[in-house]
N, C-alpha and C positions, 0 to 999 in steps of 0.2 A: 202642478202636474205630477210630479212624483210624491207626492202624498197622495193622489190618487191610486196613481197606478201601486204604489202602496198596497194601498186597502183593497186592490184587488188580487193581491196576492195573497194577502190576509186570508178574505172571504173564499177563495179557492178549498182553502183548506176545513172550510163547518164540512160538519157530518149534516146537521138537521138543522131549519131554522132558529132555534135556540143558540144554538152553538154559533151562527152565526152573529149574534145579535152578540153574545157574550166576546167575541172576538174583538168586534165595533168598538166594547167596550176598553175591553184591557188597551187594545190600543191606541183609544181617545188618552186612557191615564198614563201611557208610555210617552206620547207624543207631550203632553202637558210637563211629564218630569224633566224629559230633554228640551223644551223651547225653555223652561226656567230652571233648570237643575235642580240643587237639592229644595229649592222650597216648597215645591211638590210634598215634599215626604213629611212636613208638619202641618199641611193643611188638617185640620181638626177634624172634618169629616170624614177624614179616611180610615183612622186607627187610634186617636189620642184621644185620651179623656180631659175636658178644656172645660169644664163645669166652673174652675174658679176662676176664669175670667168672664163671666158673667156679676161678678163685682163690679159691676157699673161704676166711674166715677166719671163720664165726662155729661150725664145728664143735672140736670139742676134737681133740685130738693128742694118739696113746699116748708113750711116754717115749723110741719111737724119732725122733718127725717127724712120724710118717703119720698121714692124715684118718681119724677114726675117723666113720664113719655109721652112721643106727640103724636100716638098716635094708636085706636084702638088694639091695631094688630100687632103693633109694636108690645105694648103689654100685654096683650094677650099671651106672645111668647114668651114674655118676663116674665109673668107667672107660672109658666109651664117650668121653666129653668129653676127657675127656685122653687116649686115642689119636687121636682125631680133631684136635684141637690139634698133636699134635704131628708127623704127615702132613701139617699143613698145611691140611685143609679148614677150609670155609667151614660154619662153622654156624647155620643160618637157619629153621630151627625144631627145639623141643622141644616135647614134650607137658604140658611146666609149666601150661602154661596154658590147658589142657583142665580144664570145670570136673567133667566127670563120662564123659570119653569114652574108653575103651580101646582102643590100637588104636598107632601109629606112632608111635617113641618119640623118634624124632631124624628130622629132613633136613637133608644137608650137600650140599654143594656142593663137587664135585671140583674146584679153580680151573683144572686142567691142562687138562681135556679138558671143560670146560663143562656136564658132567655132574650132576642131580642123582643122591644117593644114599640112598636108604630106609633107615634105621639099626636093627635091635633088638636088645637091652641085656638081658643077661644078668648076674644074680650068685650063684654057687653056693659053698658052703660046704663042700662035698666036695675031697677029696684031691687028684684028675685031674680033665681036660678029657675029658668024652665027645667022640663025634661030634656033629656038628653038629647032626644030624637032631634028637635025642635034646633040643635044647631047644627045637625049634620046635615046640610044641604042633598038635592041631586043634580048630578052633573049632568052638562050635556052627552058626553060623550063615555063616561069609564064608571058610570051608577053613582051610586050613593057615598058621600065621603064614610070613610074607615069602612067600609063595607069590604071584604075580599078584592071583587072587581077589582073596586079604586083604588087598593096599597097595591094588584098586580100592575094594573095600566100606567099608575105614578110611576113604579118603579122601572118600567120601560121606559116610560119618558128618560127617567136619571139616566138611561145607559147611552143616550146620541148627545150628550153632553158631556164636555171633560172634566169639568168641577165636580159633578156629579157619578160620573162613572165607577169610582171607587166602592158608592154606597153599594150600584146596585150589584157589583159585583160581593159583594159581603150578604148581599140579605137575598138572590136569586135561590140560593139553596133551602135556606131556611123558609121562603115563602111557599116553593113548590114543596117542600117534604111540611110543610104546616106545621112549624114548629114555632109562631110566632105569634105573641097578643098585642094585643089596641088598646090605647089608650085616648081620653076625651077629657081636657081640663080648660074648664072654662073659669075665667076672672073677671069680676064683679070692679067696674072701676067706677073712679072716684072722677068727673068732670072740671075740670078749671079753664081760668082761663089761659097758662101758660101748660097743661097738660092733662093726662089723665094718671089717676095712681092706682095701684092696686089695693083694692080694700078686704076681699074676699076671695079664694080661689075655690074651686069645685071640681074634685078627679071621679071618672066613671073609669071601671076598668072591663077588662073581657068578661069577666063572671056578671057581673050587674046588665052591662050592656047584650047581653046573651038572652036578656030575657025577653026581647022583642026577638019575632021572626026573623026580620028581614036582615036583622044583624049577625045572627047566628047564621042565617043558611049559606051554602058554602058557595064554592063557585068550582067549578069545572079546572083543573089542573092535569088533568090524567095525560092528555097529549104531552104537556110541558116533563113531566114527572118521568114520560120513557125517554123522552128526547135529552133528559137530564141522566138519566142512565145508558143512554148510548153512547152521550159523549164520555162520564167518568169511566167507559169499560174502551171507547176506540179512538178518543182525541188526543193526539201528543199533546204532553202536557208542554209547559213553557216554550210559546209560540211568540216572537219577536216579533218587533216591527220592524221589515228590510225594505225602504222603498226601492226600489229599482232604477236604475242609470238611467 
């Protein structure tokens, strides 16, 4: 009950829808730090680059080396990691630790160009590399994956989650001022019978993926984009969590 009435003392204080949502947020990741204290502050999603534990060693190895995982999706984001390791980026969230949300599977961070990058992680067991189109599904409800829409409506989802809450409060600005690229890497696995391995990866990035319509065209932020400048010109900044007696 007082973590309710909490959040209603919170929400009292949004200027605009936005603001409220971002409020939700910070103190979904307030409440997270104080139920477990400092462990909060190295959750990997939130601010550290955690690329080198992606050294697997508690998966088995067929008789050539290679990681065997058990399971499509599982490799599909082992592959994503280790391209991205190996360009260099910076990787500062994965959806590991979503405890039930579907939606953005990696963000990295370009270190060249300051850029984040929206990551999703394909693994197919088939011969060849379709086009690209071909693994971006449509969703029911928030359009097509990596499409504008679906990185905005994922990254709402992040904010009513506490594990999650951290990303979306790091990438809210960058998605609404569109300072952010897509990424699509699909991996070509190898079937066995105690797993599947990675045999081939395949990265599309914003400039390739741009050349279809439906991926280039934008999506509507303008609302979000004043309400994002209402708040930076009227919201006090650092707003606590005070539940009330």
């Amino acid at each position: 009950m007082e973590n309710l009435q909490g959040f209603e003392y919170i929400l009292e204080m949004a200027i605009n829808p936005l603001h409220e949502v971002m409020l939700i947020a910070s103190t979904l990741q307030e409440i997270l730090q104080k139920e477990h204290g400092g462990k909060t502050q190295i959750l990997p999603e939130l601010d550290l680059a955690y690329s080198y534990k992606f050294k697997i060693a508690t998966f088995d190895r067929d008789a050539y080396g290679n990681v065997l995982y058990p399971t499509k999706e599982t490799a599909g984001v082992a592959g994503l990691y280790v391209w991205l390791k190996k360009m260099g980026y910076e990787l500062i969230f994965a959806n590991d630790f979503s405890l039930d949300i579907h939606g953005i599977d990696a963000v990295a961070l370009d270190k060249k160009t300051g850029e984040y990058v929206i990551c999703e992680a394909k693994g197919s067991s088939l011969p060849k590399i379709k086009s690209f189109s071909s693994y971006l599904k449509k969703t029911k409800n928030k359009g097509r994956q990596l499409s504008y829409e679906w990185c905005w409506a994922s990254l709402i989802d992040y904010a009513f989650q506490a594990s999650t809450s951290g990303i979306f409060i790091k990438l809210v600005e960058p998605i609404i001022m569109k300072k952010i690229k897509r990424l699509l890497c699909v991996s070509l696995l190898n079937k066995t019978i105690y797993g599947y391995t990675v045999r081939e990866t395949k990265v599309w990035r914003e400039a390739e993926m741009n050349e279809k319509a439906w991926f280039k065209e934008s999506y509507d932020l303008a609302k979000q984009l004043d309400w994002y400048k209402e708040i930076v010109t009227l919201a006090k900044p650092n707003i606590s969590f005070k539940p009330t007696a």
